[in-house]
N, C-alpha and C positions, 0 to 999 in steps of 0.2 A: 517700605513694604506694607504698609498700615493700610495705606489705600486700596491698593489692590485686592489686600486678603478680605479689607471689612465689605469693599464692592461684591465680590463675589458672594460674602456670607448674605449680605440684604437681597440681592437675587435671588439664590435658593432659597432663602424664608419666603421670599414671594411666590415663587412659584412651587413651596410647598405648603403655603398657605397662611405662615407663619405670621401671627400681626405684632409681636414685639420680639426683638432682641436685646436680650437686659447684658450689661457688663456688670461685676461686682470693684472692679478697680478703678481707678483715672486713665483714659485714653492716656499715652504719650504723644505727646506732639500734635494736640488740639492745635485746629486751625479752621481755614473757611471750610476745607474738603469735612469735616468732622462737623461744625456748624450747619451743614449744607445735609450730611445724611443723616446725622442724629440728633434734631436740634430740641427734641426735650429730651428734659433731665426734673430727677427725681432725688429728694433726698431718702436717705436710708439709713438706718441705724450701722451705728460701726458693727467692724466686727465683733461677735460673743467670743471668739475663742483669741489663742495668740500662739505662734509657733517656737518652738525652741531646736536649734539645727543644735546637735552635739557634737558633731563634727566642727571644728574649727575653721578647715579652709571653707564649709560651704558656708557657714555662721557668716564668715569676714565677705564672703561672696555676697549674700543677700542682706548683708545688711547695707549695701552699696544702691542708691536708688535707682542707677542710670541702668542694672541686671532688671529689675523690675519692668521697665518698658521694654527694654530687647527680647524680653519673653512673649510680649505678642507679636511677635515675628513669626 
């Protein structure tokens, strides 16, 4: 689903004018299609802040890294 969704998002930047689209994460599942529409990269300072889930199930949830990429879906 990565492809599709980031395709359409570079589209509408372009045709609304848009000249960068920044991510603040790691793409999942970098490859040529990711090489191919966003081939520079920048570094950035980590993050300033850190989050704390109080909730247990979600805590156990997100601290799972493979939740993290499904979320750009």
């Amino acid at each position: 689903m990565l492809e599709p969704v980031l395709s359409w998002t570079l589209r509408r930047c372009q045709s609304e004018g848009v000249h960068m689209l920044e991510t603040h994460w790691s793409l999942a599942g970098e490859g040529e299609f990711i090489e191919t529409a966003a081939p520079y990269r920048r570094k950035l300072s980590t993050w300033t802040y850190f989050y704390r889930a109080n909730n247990p199930e979600l805590r156990e949830l997100l601290n799972d890294r493979q939740v993290w990429g499904s979320l750009l879906i």
